[in-house]
N, C-alpha and C positions, 0 to 999 in steps of 0.2 A: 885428762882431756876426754869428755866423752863421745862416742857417735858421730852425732850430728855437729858438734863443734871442729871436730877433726873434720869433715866432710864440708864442711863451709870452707874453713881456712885453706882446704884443698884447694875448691874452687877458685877463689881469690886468689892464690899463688897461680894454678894455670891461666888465669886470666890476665895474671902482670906480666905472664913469661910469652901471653899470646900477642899481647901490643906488637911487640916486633921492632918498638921503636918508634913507629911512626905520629907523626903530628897531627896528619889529618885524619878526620873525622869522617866516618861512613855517613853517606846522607841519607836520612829515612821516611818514611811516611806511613801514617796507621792508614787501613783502610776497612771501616768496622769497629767501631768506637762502643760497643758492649759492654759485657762482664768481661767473657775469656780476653777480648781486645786489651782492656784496662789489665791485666793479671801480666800477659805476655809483655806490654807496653811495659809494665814494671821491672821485668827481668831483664829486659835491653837496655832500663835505667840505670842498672849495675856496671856497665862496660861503655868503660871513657871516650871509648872508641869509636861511638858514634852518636847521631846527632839525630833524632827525629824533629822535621821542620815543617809536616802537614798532615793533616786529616781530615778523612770522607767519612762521612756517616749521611745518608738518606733520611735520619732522622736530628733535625737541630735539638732537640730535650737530649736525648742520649749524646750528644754533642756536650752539653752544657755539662752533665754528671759525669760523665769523663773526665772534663777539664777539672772540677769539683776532688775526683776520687785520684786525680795522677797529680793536683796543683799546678797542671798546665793551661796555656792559653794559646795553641797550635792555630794556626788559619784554617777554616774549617772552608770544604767543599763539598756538592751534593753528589757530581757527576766524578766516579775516579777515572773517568780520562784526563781531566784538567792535570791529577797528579803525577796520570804519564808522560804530561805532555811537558812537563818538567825538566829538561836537561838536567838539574843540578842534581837530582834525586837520582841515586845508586841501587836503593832497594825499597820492596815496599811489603809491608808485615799486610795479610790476610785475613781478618778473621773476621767473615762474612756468614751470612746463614752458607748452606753446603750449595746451593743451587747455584748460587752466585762465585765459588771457587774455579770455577774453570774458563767460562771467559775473561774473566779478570785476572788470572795467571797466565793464560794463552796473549793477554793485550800487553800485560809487562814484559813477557818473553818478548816478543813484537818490538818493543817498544826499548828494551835494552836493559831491564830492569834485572836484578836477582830478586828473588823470592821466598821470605817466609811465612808459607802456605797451614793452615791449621788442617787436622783431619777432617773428617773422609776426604779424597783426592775429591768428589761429589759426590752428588746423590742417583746417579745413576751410570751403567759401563760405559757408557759410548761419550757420554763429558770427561771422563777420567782418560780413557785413553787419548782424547786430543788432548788433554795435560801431558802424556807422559811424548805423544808425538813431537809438540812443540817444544819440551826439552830438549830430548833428545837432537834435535836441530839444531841448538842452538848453543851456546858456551855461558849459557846462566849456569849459576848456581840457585839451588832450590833444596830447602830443607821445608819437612812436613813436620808436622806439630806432634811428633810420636817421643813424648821426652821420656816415659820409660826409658828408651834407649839409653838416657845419659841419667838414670836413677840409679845411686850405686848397690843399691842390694837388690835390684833387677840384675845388673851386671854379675853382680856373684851369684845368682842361681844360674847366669846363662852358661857361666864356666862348670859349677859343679855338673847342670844336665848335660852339656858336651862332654866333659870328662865321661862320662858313664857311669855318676857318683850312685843315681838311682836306677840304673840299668838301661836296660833298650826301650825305650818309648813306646806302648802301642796304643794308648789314646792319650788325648791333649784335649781335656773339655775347658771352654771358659761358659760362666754365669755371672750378671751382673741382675739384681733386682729392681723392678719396675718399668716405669711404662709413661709417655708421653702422651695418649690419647685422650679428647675429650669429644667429650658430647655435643648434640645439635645445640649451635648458636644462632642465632639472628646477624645478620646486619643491618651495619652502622657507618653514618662517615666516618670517614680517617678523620684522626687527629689533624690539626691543622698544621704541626710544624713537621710531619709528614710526607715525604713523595709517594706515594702509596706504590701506583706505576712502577715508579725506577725500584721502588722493594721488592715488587714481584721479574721483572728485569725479563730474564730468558725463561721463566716459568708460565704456563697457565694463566692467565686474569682472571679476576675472581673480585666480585664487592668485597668490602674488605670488613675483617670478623677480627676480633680482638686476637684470638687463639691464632689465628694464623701468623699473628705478628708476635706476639710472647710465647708459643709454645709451636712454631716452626717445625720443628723437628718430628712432631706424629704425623707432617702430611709427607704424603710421597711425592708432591709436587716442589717442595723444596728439601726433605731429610730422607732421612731412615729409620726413625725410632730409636729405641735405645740399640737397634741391632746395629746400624753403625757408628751411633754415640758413642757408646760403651764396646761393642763389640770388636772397634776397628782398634784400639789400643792393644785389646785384648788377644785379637787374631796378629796383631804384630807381634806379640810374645811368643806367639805357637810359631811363628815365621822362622823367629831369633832362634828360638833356643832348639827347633826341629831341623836347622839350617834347610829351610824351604820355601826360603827367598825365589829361587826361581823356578817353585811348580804354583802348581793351581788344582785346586779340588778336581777327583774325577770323577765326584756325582755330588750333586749339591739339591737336599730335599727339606722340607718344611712345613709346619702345623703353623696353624695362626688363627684365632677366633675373638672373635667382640665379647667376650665375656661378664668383666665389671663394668664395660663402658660400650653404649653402642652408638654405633657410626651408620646410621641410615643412607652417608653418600657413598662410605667403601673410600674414602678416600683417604684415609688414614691408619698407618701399621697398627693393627689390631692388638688389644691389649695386653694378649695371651699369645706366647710366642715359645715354640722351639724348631732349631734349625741342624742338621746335619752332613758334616760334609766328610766324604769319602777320599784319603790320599795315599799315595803309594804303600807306604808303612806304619801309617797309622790313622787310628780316625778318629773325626772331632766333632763338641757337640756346642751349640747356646743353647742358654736358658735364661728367661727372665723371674721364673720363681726360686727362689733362697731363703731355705730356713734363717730365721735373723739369731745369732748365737753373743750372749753376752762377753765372750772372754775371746774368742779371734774369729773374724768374719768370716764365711764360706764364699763369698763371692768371688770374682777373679781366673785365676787357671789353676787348673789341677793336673799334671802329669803323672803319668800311673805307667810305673818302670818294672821292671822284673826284679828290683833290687828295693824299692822303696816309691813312695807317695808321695811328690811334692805340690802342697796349696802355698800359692803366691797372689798376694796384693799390695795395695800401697799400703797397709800396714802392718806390712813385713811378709814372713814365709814360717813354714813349719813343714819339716820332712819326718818321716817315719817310715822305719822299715818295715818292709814284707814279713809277714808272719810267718816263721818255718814249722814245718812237721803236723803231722796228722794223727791224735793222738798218742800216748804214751809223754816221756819227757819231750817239753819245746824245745825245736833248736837254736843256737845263738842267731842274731839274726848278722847280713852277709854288711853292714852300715850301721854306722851309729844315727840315732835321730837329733836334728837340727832343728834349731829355732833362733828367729828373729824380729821383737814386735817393735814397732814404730806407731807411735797412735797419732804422731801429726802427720802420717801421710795423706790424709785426706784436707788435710788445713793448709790452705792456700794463703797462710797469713807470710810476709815477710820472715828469714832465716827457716822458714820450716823445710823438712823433706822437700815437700810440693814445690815449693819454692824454688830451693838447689838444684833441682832436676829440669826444672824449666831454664834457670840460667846457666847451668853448664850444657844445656841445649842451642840457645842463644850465642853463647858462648863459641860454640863450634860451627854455628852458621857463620857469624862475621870471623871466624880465623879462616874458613873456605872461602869468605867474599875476596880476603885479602890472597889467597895461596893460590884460590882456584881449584881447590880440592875436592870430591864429593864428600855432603857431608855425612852423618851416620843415620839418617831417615830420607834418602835421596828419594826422587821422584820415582824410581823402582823399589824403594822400599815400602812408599805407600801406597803405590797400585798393588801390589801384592797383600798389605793388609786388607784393602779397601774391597780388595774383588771379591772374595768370599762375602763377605757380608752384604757385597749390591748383589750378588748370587743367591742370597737368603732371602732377601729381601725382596729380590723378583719370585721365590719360590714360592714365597710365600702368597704376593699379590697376585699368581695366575694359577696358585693349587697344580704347580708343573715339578718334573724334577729336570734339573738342570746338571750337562756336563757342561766344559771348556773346551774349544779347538785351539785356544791361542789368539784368535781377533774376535771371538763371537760367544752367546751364550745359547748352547741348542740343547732342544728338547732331547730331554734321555729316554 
């Protein structure tokens, strides 16, 4: 039995031992009917256990290829109040551009719903923390879209770095490569199966420009760029394995310039990006430039221990020890070095890595729906990834450095 075959059949066994017995069915509703929508819609198709009976999308096309890409044929709605306004409906799946994640989790909270919310908590502090407020209020259950957490060789580096395999930690850098930004466009009318409006919702109005609607994520009006794309999974790992779930950067600073691509409005995360942030015991860096290497990617987190070096990503990990001695004979070093490569961790196809980590994610939301449990990306686990990078990401757009008081982000 190899790897990933053992780690499937895992899954699948805690998933028959998590039924619990019961008959009925958790009621669901998509809301964002996308790619990542379609991908996560898959992995709750895995567990018997519940029942998705409706879906919002603002746009009827992506409506249609959804149905297309999942073989369903859900009742589709424009406005996701109608799906709160649902009695039968128990929970309702997220995955919205970032702008639109926090009134829409604050109306289900409201409304009695549990929540599985995709990351960033939003794209800006003051939206995230009325997510974490309305939690907190209330006896939802709310899991964030951070499935590393339930990745199993994310799990095994969390243990070896807690152990002290690679020593005492004193930087945690993550880099992931590239960039969201484009160039001056024109407008043009919306599409007509389109609400253009309800797409921009609590955001800015603005005529509407193709890029804003396919590539969302460069403007600061609805994302963060790859700094909270990429970065909020990423600072979740520096969370995990630094157990620093419950601090926050004590200086948070930032470079950012229109380099390959220029943005004459500023209104978009500039294409060239690094961010740094200051914590008690150790400190951490983004980058979006990475040498590209044939045989194991550099992107990811790197932890740099007194004992040894560990790079980690979804296609696996490679630890090496500290090099001992200065001149004359080396000495032994204090670890042995470790490796582990996965090349479908980036392949979001069925059975893969990507896969299993999302549905033994899934998987732990609806056994908390039923337990009432928190589950293992709780609404404080993703304000804590999420705030460093809306930190960078303001650092970046006002040329400031930024501390933390605990409700606010001030000038340092």
């Amino acid at each position: 039995m190899n790897r990933r075959t053992f780690i499937g059949t895992a899954a699948a066994l805690a998933a028959t031992r998590s039924l619990r017995g019961a008959n009925d069915r958790i009621q669901m509703a998509i809301i964002g009917t996308g790619n990542r929508g379609s991908q996560v819609f898959g992995s709750f198709g895995k567990h018997s256990d519940c029942q998705f009976v409706r879906a919002c999308d603002v746009a009827t096309s992506r409506h249609e290829q959804f149905s297309t890409r999942t073989n369903t044929s859900l009742p589709l709605v424009k406005d996701y109040r109608r799906i709160l306004d649902d009695k039968s409906i128990d929970a309702v799946m997220v995955t919205t551009p970032d702008h639109w994640h926090s009134p829409i989790l604050v109306d289900a909270i409201a409304a009695g719903k549990d929540v599985y919310c995709e990351k960033p908590l939003s794209n800006t502090i003051e939206a995230a923390q009325k997510m974490v407020g309305a939690v907190h209020s209330s006896k939802r259950v709310v899991q964030i879209g951070l499935q590393q957490r339930s990745w199993p060789h994310f799990q095994e580096c969390a243990e070896l770095v807690k152990s002290g395999y690679i020593g005492d930690v004193w930087q945690a850098t993550i880099a992931y490569t590239g960039s969201y930004t484009v160039g001056p466009e024109p407008t043009e009318a919306p599409p007509a199966d389109l609400d253009w409006d309800m797409w921009q919702g609590p955001a800015p109005h603005h005529a509407y420009q193709p890029s804003r609607q396919r590539r969302w994520r460069a403007f600061y009006a609805y994302g963060g760029g790859i700094i909270t794309d990429w970065g909020v999974h990423l600072m979740d790992v520096v969370n995990w394995y630094m157990q620093a779930e419950g601090k926050a950067p004590l200086k948070t600073s930032a470079a950012g310039r229109y380099v390959r691509v220029q943005c004459p409005e500023r209104d978009q995360i500039p294409d060239s990006v690094n961010v740094s942030w200051e914590y008690d015991t150790f400190v951490s860096s983004f980058t979006n430039a990475v040498m590209n290497t044939p045989d194991f990617p550099l992107v990811g987190n790197t932890f740099y221990g007194t004992k040894g070096t560990l790079l980690l990503n979804r296609d696996g990990y490679q630890i090496r020890p500290v090099a001992r001695g200065r001149g004359g004979a080396p000495q032994a070093p204090e670890i042995a070095a470790k490796s582990f490569v996965d090349k479908e961790g980036l392949s979001e196809a069925a059975g893969t890595s990507f896969d299993i980590a999302t549905v033994n994610h899934t998987r732990n939301f609806l056994d908390c729906v039923r337990s009432r449990n928190a589950p293992v990306a709780n609404i404080d686990v993703g304000f804590a990834a999420s705030l460093p990078c809306l930190l960078g990401v303001k650092a970046v757009r006002e040329g400031k450095q930024y501390t933390w008081n605990g409700k606010s982000a001030i000038v340092a």
